[in-house]
Structures are given as structure tokens and as C-alpha cells.
C-alpha positions as CSV (number, residue, x, y, z in Angstrom):
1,X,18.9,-27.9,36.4
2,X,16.1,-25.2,34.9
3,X,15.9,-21.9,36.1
4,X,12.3,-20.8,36.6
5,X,11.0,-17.6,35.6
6,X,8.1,-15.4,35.2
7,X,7.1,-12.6,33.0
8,X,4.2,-11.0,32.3
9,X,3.0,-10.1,28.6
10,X,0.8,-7.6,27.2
11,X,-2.1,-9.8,25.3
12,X,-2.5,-7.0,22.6
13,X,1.3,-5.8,21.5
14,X,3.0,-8.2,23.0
15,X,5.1,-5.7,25.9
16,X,7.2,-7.2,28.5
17,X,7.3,-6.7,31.8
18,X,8.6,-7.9,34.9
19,X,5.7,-7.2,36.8
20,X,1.5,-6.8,36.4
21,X,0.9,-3.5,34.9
22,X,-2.7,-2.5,34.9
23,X,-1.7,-0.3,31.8
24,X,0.5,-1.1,29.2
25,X,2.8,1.6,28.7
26,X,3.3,0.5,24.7
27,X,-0.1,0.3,23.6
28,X,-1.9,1.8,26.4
29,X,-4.2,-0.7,26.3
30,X,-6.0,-1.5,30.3
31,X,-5.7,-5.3,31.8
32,X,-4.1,-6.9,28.8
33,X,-1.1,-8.4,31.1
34,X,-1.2,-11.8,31.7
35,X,1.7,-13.8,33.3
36,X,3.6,-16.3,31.6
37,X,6.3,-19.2,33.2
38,X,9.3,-18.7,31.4
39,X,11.5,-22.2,32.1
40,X,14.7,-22.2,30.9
41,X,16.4,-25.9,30.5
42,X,20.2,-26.0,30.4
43,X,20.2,-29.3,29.1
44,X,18.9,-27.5,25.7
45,X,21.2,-25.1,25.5
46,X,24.1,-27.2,23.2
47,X,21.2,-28.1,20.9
48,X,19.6,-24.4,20.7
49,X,23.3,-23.1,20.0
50,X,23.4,-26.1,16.8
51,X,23.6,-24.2,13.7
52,X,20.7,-25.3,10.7
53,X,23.7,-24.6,7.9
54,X,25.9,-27.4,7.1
55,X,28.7,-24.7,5.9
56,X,30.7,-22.6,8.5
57,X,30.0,-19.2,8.0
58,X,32.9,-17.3,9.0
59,X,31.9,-13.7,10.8
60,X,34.1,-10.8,10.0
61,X,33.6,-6.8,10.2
62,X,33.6,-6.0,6.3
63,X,33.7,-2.5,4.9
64,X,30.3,-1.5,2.8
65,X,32.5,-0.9,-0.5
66,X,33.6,-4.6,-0.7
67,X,30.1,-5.4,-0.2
68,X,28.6,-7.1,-3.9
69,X,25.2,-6.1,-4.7
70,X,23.6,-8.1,-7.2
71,X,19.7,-9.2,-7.7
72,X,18.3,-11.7,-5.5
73,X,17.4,-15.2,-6.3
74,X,14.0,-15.6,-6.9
75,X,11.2,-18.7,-7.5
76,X,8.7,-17.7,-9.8
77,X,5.4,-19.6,-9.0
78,X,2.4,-19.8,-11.3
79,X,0.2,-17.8,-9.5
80,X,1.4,-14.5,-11.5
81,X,-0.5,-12.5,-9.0
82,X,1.4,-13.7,-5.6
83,X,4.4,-13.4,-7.4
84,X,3.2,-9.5,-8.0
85,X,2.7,-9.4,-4.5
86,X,6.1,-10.6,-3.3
87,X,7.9,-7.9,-5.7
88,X,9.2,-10.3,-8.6
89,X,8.8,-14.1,-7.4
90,X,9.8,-15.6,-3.7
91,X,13.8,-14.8,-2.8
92,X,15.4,-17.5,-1.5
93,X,16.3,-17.5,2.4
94,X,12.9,-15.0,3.1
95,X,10.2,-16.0,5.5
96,X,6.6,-14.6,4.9
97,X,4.4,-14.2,7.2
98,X,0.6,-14.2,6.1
99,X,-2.7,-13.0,8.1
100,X,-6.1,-13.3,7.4
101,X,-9.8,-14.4,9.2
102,X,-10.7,-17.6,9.4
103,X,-12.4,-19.3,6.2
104,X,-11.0,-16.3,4.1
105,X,-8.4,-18.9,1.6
106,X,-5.5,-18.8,3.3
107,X,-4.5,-22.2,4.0
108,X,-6.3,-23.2,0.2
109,X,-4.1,-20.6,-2.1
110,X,-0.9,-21.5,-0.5
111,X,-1.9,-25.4,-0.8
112,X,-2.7,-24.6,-4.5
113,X,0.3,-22.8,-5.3
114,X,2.5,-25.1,-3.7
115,X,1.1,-28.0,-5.3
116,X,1.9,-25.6,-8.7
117,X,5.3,-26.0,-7.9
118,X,6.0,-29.2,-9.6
119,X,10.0,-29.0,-10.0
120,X,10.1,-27.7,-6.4
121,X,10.0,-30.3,-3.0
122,X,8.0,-28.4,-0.6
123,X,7.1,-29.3,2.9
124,X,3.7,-28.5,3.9
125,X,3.5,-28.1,8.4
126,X,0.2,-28.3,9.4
127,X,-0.6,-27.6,12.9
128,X,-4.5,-27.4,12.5
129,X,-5.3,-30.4,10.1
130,X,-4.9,-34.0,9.3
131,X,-3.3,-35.3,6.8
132,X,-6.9,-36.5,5.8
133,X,-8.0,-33.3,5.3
134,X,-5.3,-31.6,3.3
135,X,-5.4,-35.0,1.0
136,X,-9.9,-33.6,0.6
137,X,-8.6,-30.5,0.1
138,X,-6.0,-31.2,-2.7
139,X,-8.0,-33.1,-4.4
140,X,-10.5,-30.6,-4.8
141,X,-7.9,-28.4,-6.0
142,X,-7.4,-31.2,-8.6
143,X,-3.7,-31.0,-9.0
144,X,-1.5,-33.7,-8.4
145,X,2.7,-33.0,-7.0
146,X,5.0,-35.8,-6.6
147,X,7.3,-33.7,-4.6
148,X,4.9,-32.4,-2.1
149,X,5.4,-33.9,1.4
150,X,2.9,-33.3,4.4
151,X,4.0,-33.0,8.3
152,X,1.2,-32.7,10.7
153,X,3.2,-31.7,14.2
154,X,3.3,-28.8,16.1
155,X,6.8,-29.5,17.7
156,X,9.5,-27.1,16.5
157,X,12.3,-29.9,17.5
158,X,10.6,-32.6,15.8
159,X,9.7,-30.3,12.8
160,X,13.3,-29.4,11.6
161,X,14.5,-33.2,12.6
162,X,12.3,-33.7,9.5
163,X,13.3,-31.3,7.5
164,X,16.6,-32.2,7.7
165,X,15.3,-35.7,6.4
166,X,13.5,-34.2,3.8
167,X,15.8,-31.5,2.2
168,X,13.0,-29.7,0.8
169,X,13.6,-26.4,-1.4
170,X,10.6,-24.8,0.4
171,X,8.2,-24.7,3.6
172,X,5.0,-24.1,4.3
173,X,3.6,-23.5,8.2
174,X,0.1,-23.7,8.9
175,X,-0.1,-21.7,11.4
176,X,2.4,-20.1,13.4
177,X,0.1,-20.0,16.5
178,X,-0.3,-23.9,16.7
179,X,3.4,-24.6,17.6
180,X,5.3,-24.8,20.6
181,X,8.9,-25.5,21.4
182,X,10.6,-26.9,23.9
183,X,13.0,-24.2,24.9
184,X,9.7,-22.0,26.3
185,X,7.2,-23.7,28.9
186,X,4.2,-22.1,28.1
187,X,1.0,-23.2,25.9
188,X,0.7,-22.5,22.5
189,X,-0.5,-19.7,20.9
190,X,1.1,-17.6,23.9
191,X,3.5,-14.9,23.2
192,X,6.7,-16.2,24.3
193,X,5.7,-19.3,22.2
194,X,5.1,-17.4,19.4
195,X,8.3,-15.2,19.6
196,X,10.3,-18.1,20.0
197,X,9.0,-20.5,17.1
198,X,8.9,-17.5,14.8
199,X,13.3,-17.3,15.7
200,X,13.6,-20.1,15.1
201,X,12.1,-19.9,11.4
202,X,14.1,-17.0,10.7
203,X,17.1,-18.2,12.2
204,X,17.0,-21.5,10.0
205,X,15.9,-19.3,6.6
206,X,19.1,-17.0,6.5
207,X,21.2,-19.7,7.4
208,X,20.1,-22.4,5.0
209,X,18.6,-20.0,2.0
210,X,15.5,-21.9,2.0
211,X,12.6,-19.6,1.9
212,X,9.7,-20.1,4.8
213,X,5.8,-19.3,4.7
214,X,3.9,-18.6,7.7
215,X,0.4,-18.5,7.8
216,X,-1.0,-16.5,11.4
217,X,-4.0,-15.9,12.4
218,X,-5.4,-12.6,13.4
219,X,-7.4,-10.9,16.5
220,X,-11.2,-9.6,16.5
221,X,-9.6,-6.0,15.6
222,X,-8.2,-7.0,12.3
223,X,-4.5,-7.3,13.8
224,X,-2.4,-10.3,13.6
225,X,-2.3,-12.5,16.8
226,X,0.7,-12.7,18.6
227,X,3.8,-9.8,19.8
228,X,3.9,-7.1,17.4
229,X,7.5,-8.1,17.1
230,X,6.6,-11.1,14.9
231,X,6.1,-8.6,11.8
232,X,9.6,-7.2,13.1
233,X,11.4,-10.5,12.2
234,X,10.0,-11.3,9.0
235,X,11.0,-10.0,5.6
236,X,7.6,-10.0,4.4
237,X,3.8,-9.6,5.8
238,X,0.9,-10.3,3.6
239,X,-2.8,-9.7,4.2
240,X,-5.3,-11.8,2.9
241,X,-9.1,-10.2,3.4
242,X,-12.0,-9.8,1.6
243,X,-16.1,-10.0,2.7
244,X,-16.7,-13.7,3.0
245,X,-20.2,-13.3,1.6
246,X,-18.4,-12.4,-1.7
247,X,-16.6,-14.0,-3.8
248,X,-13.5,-11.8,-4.1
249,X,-10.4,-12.2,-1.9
250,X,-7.4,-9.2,-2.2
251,X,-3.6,-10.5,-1.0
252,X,-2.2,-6.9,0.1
253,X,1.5,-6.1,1.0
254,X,1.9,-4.4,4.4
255,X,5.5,-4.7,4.8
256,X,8.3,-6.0,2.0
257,X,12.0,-5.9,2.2
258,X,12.7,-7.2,-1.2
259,X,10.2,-5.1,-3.4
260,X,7.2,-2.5,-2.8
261,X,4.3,-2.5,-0.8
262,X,1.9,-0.3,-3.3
263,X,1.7,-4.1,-4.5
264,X,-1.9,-6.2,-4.2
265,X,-3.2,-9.5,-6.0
266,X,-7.2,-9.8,-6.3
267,X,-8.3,-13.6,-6.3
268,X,-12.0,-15.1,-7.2
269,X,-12.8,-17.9,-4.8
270,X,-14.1,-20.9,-6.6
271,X,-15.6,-24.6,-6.3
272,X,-11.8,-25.6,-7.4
273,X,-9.6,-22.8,-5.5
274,X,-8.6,-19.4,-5.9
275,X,-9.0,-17.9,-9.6
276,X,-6.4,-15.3,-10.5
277,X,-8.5,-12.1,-11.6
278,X,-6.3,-10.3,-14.4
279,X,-8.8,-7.6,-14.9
280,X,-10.8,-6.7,-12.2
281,X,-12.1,-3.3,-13.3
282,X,-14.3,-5.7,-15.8
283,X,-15.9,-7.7,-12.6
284,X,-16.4,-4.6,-10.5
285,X,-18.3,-3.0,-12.9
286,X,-21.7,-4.2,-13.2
287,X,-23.2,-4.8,-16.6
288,X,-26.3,-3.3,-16.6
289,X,-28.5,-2.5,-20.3
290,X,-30.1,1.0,-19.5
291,X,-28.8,3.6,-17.4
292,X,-30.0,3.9,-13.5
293,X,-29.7,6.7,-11.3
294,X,-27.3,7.0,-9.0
295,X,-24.9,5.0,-10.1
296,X,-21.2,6.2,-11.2
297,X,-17.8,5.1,-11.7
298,X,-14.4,5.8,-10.2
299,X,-10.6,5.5,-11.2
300,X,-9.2,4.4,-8.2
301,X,-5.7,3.2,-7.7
302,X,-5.1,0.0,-5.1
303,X,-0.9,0.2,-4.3
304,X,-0.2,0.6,-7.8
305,X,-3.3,-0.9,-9.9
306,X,-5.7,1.1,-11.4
307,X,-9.0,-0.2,-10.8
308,X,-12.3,1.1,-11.8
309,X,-15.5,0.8,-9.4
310,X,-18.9,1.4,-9.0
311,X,-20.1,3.7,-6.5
312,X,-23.8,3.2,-5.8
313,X,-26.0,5.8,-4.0
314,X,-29.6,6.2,-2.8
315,X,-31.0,9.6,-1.5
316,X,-34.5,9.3,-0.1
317,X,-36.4,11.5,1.8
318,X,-36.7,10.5,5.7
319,X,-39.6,9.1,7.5
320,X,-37.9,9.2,11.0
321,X,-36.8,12.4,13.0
322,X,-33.0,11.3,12.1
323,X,-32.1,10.7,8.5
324,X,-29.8,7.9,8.3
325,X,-26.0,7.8,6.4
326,X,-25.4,3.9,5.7
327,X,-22.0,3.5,4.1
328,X,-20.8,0.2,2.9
329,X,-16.7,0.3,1.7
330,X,-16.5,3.7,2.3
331,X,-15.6,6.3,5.0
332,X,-18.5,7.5,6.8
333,X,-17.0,10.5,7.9
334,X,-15.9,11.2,4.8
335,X,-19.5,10.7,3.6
336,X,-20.1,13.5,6.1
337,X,-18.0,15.4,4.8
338,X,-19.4,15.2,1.3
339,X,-22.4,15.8,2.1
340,X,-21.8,19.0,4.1
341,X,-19.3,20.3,0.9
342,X,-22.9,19.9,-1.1
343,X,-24.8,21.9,1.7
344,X,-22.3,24.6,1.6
345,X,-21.4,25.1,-1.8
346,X,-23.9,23.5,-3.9
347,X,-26.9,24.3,-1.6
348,X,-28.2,21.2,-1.9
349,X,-30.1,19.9,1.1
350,X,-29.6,16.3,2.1
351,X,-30.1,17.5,6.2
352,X,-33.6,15.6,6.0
353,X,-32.7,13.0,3.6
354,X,-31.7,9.5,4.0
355,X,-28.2,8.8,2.2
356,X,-27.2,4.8,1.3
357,X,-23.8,4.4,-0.1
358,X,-22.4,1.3,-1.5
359,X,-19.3,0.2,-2.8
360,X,-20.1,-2.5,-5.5
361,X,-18.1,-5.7,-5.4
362,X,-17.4,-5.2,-1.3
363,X,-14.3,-3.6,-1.7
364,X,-13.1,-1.0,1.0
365,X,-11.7,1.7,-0.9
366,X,-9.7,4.3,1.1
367,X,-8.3,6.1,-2.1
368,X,-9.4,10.2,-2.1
369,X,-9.6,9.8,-5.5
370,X,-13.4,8.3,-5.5
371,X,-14.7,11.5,-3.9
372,X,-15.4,12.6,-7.3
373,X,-17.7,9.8,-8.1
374,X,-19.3,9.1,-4.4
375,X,-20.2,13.2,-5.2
376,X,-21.5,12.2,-8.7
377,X,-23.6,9.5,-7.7
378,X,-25.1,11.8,-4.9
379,X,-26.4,14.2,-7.5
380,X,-27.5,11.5,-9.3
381,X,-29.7,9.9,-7.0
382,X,-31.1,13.9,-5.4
383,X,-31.8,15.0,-8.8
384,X,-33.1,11.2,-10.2
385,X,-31.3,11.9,-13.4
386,X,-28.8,8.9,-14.6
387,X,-25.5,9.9,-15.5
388,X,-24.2,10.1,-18.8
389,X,-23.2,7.2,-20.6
390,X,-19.5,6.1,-20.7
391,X,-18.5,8.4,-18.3
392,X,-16.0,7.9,-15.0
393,X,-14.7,10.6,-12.7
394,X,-10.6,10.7,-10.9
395,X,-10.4,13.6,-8.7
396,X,-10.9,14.6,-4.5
397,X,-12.9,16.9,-3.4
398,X,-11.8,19.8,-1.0
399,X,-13.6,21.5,1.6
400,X,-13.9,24.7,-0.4
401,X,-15.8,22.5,-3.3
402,X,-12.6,22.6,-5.4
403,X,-11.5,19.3,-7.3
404,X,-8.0,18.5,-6.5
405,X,-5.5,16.7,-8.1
406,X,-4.8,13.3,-7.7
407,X,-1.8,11.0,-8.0
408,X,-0.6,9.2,-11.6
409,X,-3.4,10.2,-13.5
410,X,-2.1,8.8,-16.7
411,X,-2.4,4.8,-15.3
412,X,-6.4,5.8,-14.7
413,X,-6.8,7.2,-17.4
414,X,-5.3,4.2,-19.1
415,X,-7.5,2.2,-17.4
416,X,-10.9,3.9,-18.3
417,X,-9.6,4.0,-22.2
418,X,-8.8,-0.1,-22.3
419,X,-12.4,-0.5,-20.8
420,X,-14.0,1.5,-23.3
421,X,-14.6,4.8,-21.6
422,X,-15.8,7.7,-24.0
423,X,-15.1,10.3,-21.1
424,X,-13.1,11.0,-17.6
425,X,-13.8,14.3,-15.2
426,X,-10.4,14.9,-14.1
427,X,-9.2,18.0,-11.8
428,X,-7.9,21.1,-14.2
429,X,-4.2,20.8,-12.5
430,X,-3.6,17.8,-13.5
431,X,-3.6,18.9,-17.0
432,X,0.3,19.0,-16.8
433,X,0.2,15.3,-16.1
434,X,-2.3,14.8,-18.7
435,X,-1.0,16.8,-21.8
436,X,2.3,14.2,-21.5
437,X,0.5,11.2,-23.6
438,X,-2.1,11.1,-25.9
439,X,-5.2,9.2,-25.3
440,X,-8.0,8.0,-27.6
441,X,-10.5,9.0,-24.7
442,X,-12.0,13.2,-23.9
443,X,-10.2,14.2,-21.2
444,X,-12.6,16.9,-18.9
445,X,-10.7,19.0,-16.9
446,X,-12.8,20.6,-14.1
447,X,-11.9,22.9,-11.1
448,X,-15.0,23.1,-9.3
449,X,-18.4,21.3,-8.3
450,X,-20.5,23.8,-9.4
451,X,-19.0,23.3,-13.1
452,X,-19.2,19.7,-12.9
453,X,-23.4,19.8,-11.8
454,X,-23.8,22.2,-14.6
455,X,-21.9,19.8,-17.2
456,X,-23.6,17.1,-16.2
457,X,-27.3,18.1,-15.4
């Protein structure tokens, strides 16, 4: 016999209740409950209790001191950036979950990095496509596996009857949202679905050590679909985004149990897959033969990789009664705020100006750090002087107009020296940081804005 019941689920964080809220009381957001029929079969609970591991694994209360550390096992893949991302390599037993928009890569940079792994038998679960179109898709990629196996099902049950056909060291899920299992009556895609297939993944990781991929879609607000719970369970989330008009594509860490989340790989999306960028500071800097106005470049720092970037900006007076602030990569407020430092303390007028700000390479930068150059390339553009030559800029500015200081100064500095950097504009108190190394590139140290305009211009 089944026992029948209904719940009702928040649509944007997954809350549950017993009853229809009109506000959720976890995310506050208003009509987000939708109910859900919850049947629970009997007949499936001997084969839900079926443990994935072949071994008996004794459970015992242990004491923390007879605990053995030691360094977890790890795959190293070929893509040296994704295995940057994941802290060292994928550990064995971990399930990864990984977001991104539709027609970002996703589904083609893990089908090229599993087809990398040629010594490894993977199982690619595809819930979306054929078995026609991964076979268009590979062969694009151009790389041929032996020991790659397909699965196009969206059946949990039927799923891990094949896997325990197959064996395989590693799995691939494409996408979380597409599969359903028998245990939950309710569509796909829906939370208790979700939830429950996503269990089921981890339970079978930790118990077999065979690490899992998911790949999950996300919602119009840039959060990934399904009960906020499913980052809970996994031991990894990964973010793929980037602006689909260019070519760029950064994997960022949002949560990692097994290594840091400062961690990012940048990717270059290509006729034959996803090119590893080693250097990007070299690609977001635009190589131009004469010096332009309004134009100047920042040491920025994504998780732990220095990057230099190109700020552009365009001041022009204003032909309508509002003057416009257009910011592309950048905080607009923050823009605002800018602006109103160089009111205040500069006395420069940009109240009936029109102010354009761009971010080359479409990168969203959120680092302080670039306030320096966004500043810079303001003057540039109100004054129409160019900048000088060989010349970037590390440092926030605070409301007072004082340059603070900003966070491991001696990695952008690095940076700007390998790229060929004659000068940096860093803030005077991080002198201390600084001093510690020597560096074949003039080190400015600055305090306030009104030095800096008078150094430069």
C-alpha cells in the first residue's frame, strides 16, 4: 500500500511546509508555494534501504585522536585549470555540482575533459540529449576515448542498474533537473525530485569512492534551480559564467570542502571546445600602437590570480537635462561614488557630463582594488590627456579621497613586472608589504588623489 501525502514547497529556496503560505518565512519571497504530492511506496523501501558498496562498513563511535589524517586521493585531469579550480585534481568519493546559463559550455568542457581522461572509464548521463548529439558534439571536440560510455535516461533506478554494469571510475550527469526517481511522485525538475535524486548521488559517492559530476541549471536571477539544500549536500559548487557575446568563459568556486574557494579557471570558447587561457592579463589587455585617452589599467586579483584589465572611460558633455552613468562590469554605485569623491575633493565637475564606463574583455570585476584605475581613466577622458605609457594603478579609493591599501600587493605587482610594466601607483601603506621583495619595476607610492592628478597631468 502507498501512503499519500502532500507538501507544499517554496519555488525560490526550496522551504517546506505543510500548508500554503502566501510568504515564505525563509526567503521572504510572496506566492512562491506550490504544492507537491509526496507518494510514498512501501514496496520500495527494501530496495531504497540496498546499500551501493559491496563492503560492509561497520559503524562505531570512534574518538578523534585515533582518527588518520592523511591527503586525499585525487585524479588529475588535463584541463590544468579545472583541476585549479577543484583545489589539486578531483578526490575520489566527491560529487560536484556545476551551474551555469544555457549555451554558456557547460555540458562541452566536461564532455572534453572527460573524453581527456583516457586511462579512466567514465559514464556520461545525459538527461537532455541523444546519444546522436553527444556523438556531433565529440566529434567536434575531435578526441576519441575507448573507455567513455554514454547513458541517455532520466531514471535514477535504471541509472545505477547500469552503473553497476558498467563499473566506471567516474560519472558525469547532465543535468540534475532532468531526473526523476521512483521513490517521489512528482515531475521532474520539482523540488522533492531534485532533493531526492541529488541523495541519492551522494549517498552512492561516499559509499563507493567513485567521484560524481552534476551539471544544474540555474534561475532568471543567476541562482541555481532547485532547494537551496542541493549546494548543502555536495562537497563542491562550481560556477560557470561569462557574457555569451564574448568569447571568454570563467569556472569560479563558490563552495569547496577539499581546497579553497579564492580559486577560478578562465576558458576561451572555440570552433573545437574550450581553450585553457594560461595568461589572461595578455588577452584582456588590448594591443593598441598609440596611446588614447581614457583608457587605464588595473591589478586586480580574481580568488587568488592576479589579473590585469582595462578600464575604459568616456566623459562627454550632456545634451539631455539628465547626464547619463552607463557602466558595463562595474558597480554603478560605486561609479557614483567615484564620481562624487572627484566633486568633493578634486573639484572636478562631472554633474552635467555624461560618464561611459567599460570593463574591456566583459569581465564583472567586484575587486576595490580597480578604483584606482576606473578614477584614472576618468581624468583621462575629462582632461583628454592619455595616460602615461607603461603605467597600471592597485589601490581603493576612500571617501575622504585617500588611496587605501589593498590586499597581497606583491602578486600584482608581480603581475604588472612579467607583462612588461615600467610603473604601478600603489597606496603609501602598503610600502611595508612592498619593501619585502625586490622588483625590476618603479614602485609609486601615493596617499592621495590630489598627488596622483598632479603626477600624472
Amino acid at each position: 500500500m502507498s501512503k499519500v501525502r502532500t507538501a507544499f514547497f517554496c519555488s525560490n529556496c526550496g522551504y517546506e511546509s505543510a500548508k500554503w503560505l502566501g510568504k515564505c518565512p525563509s526567503c521572504e519571497q510572496w506566492n512562491t508555494f506550490i504544492e507537491e504530492v509526496v507518494i510514498k511506496d512501501t514496496r520500495l523501501e527494501g530496495l531504497k534501504k540496498k546499500s551501493y558498496s559491496k563492503e560492509k562498513k561497520e559503524i562505531k563511535v570512534i574518538s578523534l585522536q585515533d582518527v588518520v589524517s592523511g591527503e586525499e586521493k585525487r585524479v588529475l585531469t588535463e584541463d590544468s585549470e579545472l583541476n585549479r579550480v577543484l583545489g589539486g585534481g578531483i578526490v575520489a568519493g566527491s560529487i560536484v555540482l556545476i551551474a551555469g546559463e544555457p549555451g554558456i559550455g557547460k555540458s562541452t568542457l566536461f564532455l572534453q575533459d572527460a573524453l581527456s581522461l583516457k586511462k579512466i572509464t567514465t559514464l556520461y548521463v545525459s538527461g537532455e540529449e541523444s546519444e546522436q548529439q553527444i556523438k556531433m558534439r565529440a566529434d567536434r571536440l575531435n578526441i576519441k576515448n575507448e573507455n567513455f560510455y554514454l547513458l541517455t535516461e532520466t531514471s535514477t533506478q535504471i541509472i545505477f542498474q547500469e552503473i553497476n554494469k558498467l563499473n566506471p571510475q567516474l560519472i558525469i550527469v547532465d543535468s540534475i533537473q532532468t531526473l526523476h526517481s521512483s521513490y517521489i511522485d512528482s515531475p521532474p525538475g520539482s523540488i522533492s525530485q531534485i532533493r531526492e535524486c541529488a541523495a541519492e548521488f551522494q549517498r552512492f559517492a561516499k559509499e563507493t569512492n567513485i567521484p560524481v559530476f552534476l551539471i544544474g541549471h540555474i534561475t532568471k536571477d543567476g541562482t541555481i534551480a532547485g532547494p537551496k539544500i542541493l549546494e548543502h549536500m555536495v562537497d563542491t559548487v562550481l560556477q560557470f559564467e561569462g557574457d555569451r557575446h564574448y568569447a571568454y568563459r570563467i569556472l569560479r568556486t563558490l563552495k569547496n570542502r577539499f581546497g579553497s574557494t579564492a580559486e577560478l579557471g578562465i576558458y576561451e570558447m572555440t570552433d573545437v571546445g574550450m581553450r585553457q587561457v594560461t595568461n589572461p592579463s595578455e588577452i584582456l589587455i588590448t594591443q593598441k600602437e598609440e596611446r588614447l585617452t581614457g583608457i587605464a589599467i588595473g591589478a586586480t586579483m580574481e580568488g587568488a590570480r592576479p589579473l590585469l584589465i582595462e578600464v575604459q572611460a568616456l566623459v562627454t558633455q550632456s545634451v539631455y537635462g539628465t547626464p547619463q552613468r552607463t557602466v558595463t562590469g562595474f558597480d554603478v554605485r560605486r561609479l557614483q561614488l567615484l564620481l562624487a569623491v572627484l566633486e568633493k575633493r578634486g573639484g572636478f565637475h562631472f554633474g552635467m557630463k555624461d560618464v561611459f564606463l567599460n570593463i574591456a574583455g566583459g569581465l564583472k570585476v567586484e575587486d576595490p582594488s580597480v578604483d584606482l584605475a576606473v578614477l584614472c581613466a576618468l581624468l583621462s577622458s575629462f582632461e583628454d590627456r592619455p595616460l602615461p605609457h607603461h603605467i597600471c594603478f592597485a589601490g581603493e579609493v576612500g571617501l575622504s579621497g585617500e588611496i587605501r591599501a589593498v590586499n597581497r600587493i606583491e602578486q600584482r605587482i608581480a603581475e604588472a613586472e612579467k607583462l612588461g610594466f615600467e610603473k604601478i601607483v600603489v597606496s603609501k601603506f602598503n610600502q611595508k608589504g612592498a619593501r619585502n621583495q625586490k622588483f625590476n619595476i618603479e614602485v609609486i607610492n601615493m596617499g592621495l588623489v590630489e598627488e596622483l592628478y598632479k603626477y600624472l597631468f
